[in-house]
N, C-alpha and C positions, 0 to 999 in steps of 0.2 A: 618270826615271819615278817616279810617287807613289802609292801605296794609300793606303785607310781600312782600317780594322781597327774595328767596331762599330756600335750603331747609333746613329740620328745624335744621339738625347742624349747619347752618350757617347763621341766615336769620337777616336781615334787616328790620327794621319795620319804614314805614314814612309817612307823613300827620297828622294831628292834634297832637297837644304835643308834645315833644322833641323826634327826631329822636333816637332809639336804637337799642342792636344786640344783640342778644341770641343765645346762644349756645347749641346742644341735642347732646349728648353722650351716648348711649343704655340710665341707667335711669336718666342720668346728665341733666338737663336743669340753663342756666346761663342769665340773664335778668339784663341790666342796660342801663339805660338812659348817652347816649354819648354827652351829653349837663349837663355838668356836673356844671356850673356856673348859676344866675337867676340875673334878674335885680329887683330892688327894685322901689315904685311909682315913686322914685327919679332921675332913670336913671341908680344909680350906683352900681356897682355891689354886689351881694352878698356874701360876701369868705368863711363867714359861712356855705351857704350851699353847696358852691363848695366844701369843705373840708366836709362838711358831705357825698357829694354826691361817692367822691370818696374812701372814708373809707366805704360804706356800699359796692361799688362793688367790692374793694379788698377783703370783707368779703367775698364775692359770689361767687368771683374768688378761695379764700382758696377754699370753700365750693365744686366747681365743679371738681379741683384735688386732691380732700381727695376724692370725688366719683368715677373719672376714676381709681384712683391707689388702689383701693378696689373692682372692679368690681367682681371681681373673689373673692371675699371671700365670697360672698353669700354661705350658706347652702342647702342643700337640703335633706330632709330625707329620706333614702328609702323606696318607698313604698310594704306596706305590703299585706299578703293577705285579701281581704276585706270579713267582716261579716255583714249577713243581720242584722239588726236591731231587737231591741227584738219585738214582737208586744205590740201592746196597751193594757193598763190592761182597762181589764172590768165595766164596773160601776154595781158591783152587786147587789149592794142598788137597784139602779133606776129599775134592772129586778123583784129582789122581790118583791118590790113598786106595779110596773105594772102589774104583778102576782095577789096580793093580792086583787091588786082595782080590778081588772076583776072579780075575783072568787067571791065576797062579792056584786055585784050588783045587784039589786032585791030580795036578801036575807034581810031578818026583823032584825031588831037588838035582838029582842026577840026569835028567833030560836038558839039556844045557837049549839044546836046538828048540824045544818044543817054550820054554822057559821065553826065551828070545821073539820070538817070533808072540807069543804069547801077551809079550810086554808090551810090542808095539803095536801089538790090536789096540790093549788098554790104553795107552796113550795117544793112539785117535779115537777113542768111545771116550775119551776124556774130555779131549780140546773138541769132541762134537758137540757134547751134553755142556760143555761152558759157552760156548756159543751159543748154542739154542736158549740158555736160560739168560743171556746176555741181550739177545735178540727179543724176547717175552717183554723183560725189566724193561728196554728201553719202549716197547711198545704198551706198556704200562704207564710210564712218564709222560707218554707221547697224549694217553689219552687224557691223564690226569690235569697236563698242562692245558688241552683242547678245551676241557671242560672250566678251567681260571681264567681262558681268554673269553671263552662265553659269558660267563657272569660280569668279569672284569668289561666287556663290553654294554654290558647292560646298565650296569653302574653308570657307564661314561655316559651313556646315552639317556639317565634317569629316567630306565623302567622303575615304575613308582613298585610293586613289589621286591625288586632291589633292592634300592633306595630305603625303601622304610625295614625291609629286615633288619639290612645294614648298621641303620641309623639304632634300631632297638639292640640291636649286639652290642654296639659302642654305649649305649645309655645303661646297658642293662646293670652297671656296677658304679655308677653314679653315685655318690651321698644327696645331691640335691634332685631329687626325683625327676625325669624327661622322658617324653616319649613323644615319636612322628603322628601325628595325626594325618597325612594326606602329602601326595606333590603333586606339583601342577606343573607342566613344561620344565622349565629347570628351577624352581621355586618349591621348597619345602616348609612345612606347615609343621610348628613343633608345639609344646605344652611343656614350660618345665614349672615345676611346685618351689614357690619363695618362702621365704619364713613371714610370718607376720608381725605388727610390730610388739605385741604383746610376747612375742615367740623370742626376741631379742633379751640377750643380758641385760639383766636390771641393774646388776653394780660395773664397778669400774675401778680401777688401781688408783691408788692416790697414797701418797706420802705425809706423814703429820709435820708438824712443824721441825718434829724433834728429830726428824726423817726418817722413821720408821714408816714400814709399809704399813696400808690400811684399805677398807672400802668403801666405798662412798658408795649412794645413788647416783643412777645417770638421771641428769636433767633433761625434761622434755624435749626441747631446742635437739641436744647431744644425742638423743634419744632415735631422733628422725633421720639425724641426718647418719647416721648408722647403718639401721634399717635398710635407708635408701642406697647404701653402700653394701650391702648384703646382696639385697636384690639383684643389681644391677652385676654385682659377681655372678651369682648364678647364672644371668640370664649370659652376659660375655661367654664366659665359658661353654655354655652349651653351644652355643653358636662359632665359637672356636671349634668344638671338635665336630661339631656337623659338616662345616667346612672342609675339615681334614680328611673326614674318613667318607664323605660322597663328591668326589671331583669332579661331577657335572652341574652341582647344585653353584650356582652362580648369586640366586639370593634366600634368603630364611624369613618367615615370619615367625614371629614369637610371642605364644601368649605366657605371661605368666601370673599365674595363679595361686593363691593361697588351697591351704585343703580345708573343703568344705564341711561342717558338721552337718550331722543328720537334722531337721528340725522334725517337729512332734509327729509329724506322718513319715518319716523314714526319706524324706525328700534332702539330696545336696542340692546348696544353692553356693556356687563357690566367687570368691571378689576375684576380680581381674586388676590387677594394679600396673601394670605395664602391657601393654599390644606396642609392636614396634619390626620394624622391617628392615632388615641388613644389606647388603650387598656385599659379596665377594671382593671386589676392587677398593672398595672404602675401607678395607680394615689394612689394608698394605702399608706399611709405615707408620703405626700406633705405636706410640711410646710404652709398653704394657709395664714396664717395671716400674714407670716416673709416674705415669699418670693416675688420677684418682679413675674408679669406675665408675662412680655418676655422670663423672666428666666426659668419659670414651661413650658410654651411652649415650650420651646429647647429641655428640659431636659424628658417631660415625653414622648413627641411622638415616633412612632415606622416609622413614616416615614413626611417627613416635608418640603414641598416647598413653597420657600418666595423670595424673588430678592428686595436686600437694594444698593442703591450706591449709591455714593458720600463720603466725610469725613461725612456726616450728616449718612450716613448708610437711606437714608428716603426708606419706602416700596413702591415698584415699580409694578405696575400690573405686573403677569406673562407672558409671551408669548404663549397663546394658541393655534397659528400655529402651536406648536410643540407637541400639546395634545390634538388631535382630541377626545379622548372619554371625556376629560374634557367639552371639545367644545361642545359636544353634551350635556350633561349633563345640563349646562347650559341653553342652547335653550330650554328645557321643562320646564323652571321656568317661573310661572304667575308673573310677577314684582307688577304689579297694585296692585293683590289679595294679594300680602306679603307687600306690602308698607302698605295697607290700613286694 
C-alpha cells in the first residue's frame, strides 16, 4: 500500500517501495525515487544503479525547467467564426434501388409495357424523395448555422453569459487551474491557481566535477526567481487563450492565486500574489519564444500588483486589508469546484 502526503506540487509519496517526491507545475509533473542507491543478494551496494538512478532524475529535472520556462509560449489560435457542417450526401443508388424494387413487384417479367412505364414512375418517386430530403438537410444547416451566428454574435458583442461559458469550455482542461469570474463591457475578470513557492522543485541538475550528473538544492535567490517564472507562465497563458477564444474581450484582469488551506474552522483564506490587467493591443508583437515571463509580465500590463522582498525578491501574498473589493472578489470562488 502507498500514500501521498501534499499537494500535488509538492507531494511525497510513502509506503511500499522506495519513498519519492514529484513535483506539478500548471503542465510540469517531476517523479523520482529519493532512494537513489539498491542493495544487491550480497548486501552490497549497488553504485551502478545509484548513478543510474541519479542521471535519469537530473534528466527529469532538465525536463521540468525547460517546461516551467516555456509555460507561456504555448500558442493559441484565434478563433474563428464557426460554419455549420456540410450535410450528408445522399446515397442515391440505394433511393433508386428502393424505387425500382417497389414499383416492379407483382409486375410479370413478361409485361415489357407495364414494366416500362412502371420504371419511370420510380424514377420520379426517386429524384422527388432526393430532393425533398435534399431540400430538409439543407434547411437543417440553414437552421444549424442560424443558431452559430447567434451565439457567435453574442460572443462578439460580450454577452457576459457567453463569454464566461466560453471562457470555462476553454479553461476546463487546463493543468494550471482558471476560471471567469465576471465581465464587464469588454473587460473580463479571470482567477487562475499558481503554484507556491514551497510548491516549486527543490533540487536542480548539476554536474560534478568529474561530470557526472547529480542533484543539488536550489538556492533561495534561484529558488524565487523560479517561482516567479512559474507564475508569471500561468498567468501569460491564460490570458493568451482568453484572448483567443472571446474576440470581443479587448482587456483581462487577473487574479492569481494560490490554493487556499482550510484553517481550524473549515475557513479558506487564499494569498493573491499577482492582480494585473492586460490589454488586447499590448500583447501584439511580444517576442514569446526569446523572452523571459517575468519579463513580458512587467512589460505588457497596464496595471500590475505583486509585493517581492528580501535580496531573493521571493512573491509575497498581497495585503487584502487594503483591497476590499479584491477581498470580495475572492470570497465568491468555489476553491473545491476549481481544484477539481
Amino acid at each position: 500500500m502507498r500514500t501521498s502526503i501534499g499537494p500535488r506540487a509538492a507531494r511525497v509519496h510513502v509506503g511500499g517501495g522506495a519513498t519519492g517526491f514529484s513535483s506539478g507545475v500548471g503542465p510540469v509533473t517531476y517523479s523520482t525515487s529519493l532512494g537513489v542507491s539498491r542493495r544487491s543478494s550480497s548486501g552490497s551496494v549497488t553504485r551502478s544503479g545509484a548513478a543510474s538512478s541519479r542521471a535519469e532524475a537530473a534528466d527529469q529535472l532538465v525536463e521540468v525547467y525547460r517546461r516551467i520556462e516555456s509555460l507561456h509560449h504555448e500558442h493559441f489560435t484565434p478563433v474563428q467564426q464557426p460554419v455549420a457542417p456540410e450535410p450528408p450526401l445522399i446515397d442515391t443508388a440505394e433511393v433508386e434501388q428502393r424505387h425500382r424494387k417497389a414499383s416492379l413487384r407483382g409486375i410479370s417479367i413478361f409485361a415489357r409495357g407495364r414494366r416500362r412505364d412502371a420504371l419511370a414512375q420510380a424514377a420520379a418517386a426517386a429524384q422527388s424523395e432526393i430532393h425533398a430530403r435534399e431540400l430538409e438537410l439543407a434547411k437543417q444547416r440553414a437552421a444549424a448555422q442560424a443558431q452559430l451566428d447567434a451565439e457567435w454574435a453574442q460572443l462578439q458583442a460580450n454577452d457576459p453569459d457567453a463569454v464566461i461559458a466560453t471562457l470555462a469550455a476553454a479553461f476546463e482542461d487546463n493543468d494550471a487551474a482558471a476560471a471567469p469570474l465576471g465581465v464587464t463591457g469588454d473587460e473580463a475578470t479571470l482567477v487562475v491557481i499558481v503554484p507556491t513557492l514551497a510548491g516549486m522543485p527543490q533540487k536542480k541538475p548539476e554536474v560534478t566535477p568529474t561530470g557526472r550528473p547529480t542533484i543539488k538544492a536550489v538556492p533561495k535567490k534561484e529558488a524565487a526567481v523560479w517561482h516567479a517564472t512559474a507564475v508569471a507562465g500561468c498567468i501569460l497563458v491564460t490570458v493568451k487563450e482568453a484572448f483567443a477564444v472571446a474576440p470581443g474581450l479587448n482587456s483581462v484582469r487577473i487574479v492569481a492565486a494560490t490554493t487556499p488551506e482550510r484553517d481550524a474552522y473549515g475557513n479558506r483564506h487564499p494569498d493573491v500574489l499577482v492582480a494585473a490587467r492586460f490589454e488586447r493591443d499590448w500583447l501584439d508583437g511580444v517576442q514569446w519564444t526569446t523572452t523571459e515571463s517575468a519579463r513580458i509580465l512587467n512589460d505588457v500590463t497596464s496595471e500590475l500588483q505583486l509585493k517581492q522582498v528580501g535580496v531573493s525578491k521571493t512573491l509575497t501574498p498581497l495585503p487584502l486589508d487594503e483591497q476590499p473589493e479584491l477581498q470580495a472578489l475572492l470570497s465568491a470562488i468555489d476553491y473545491e469546484e476549481l481544484g477539481a
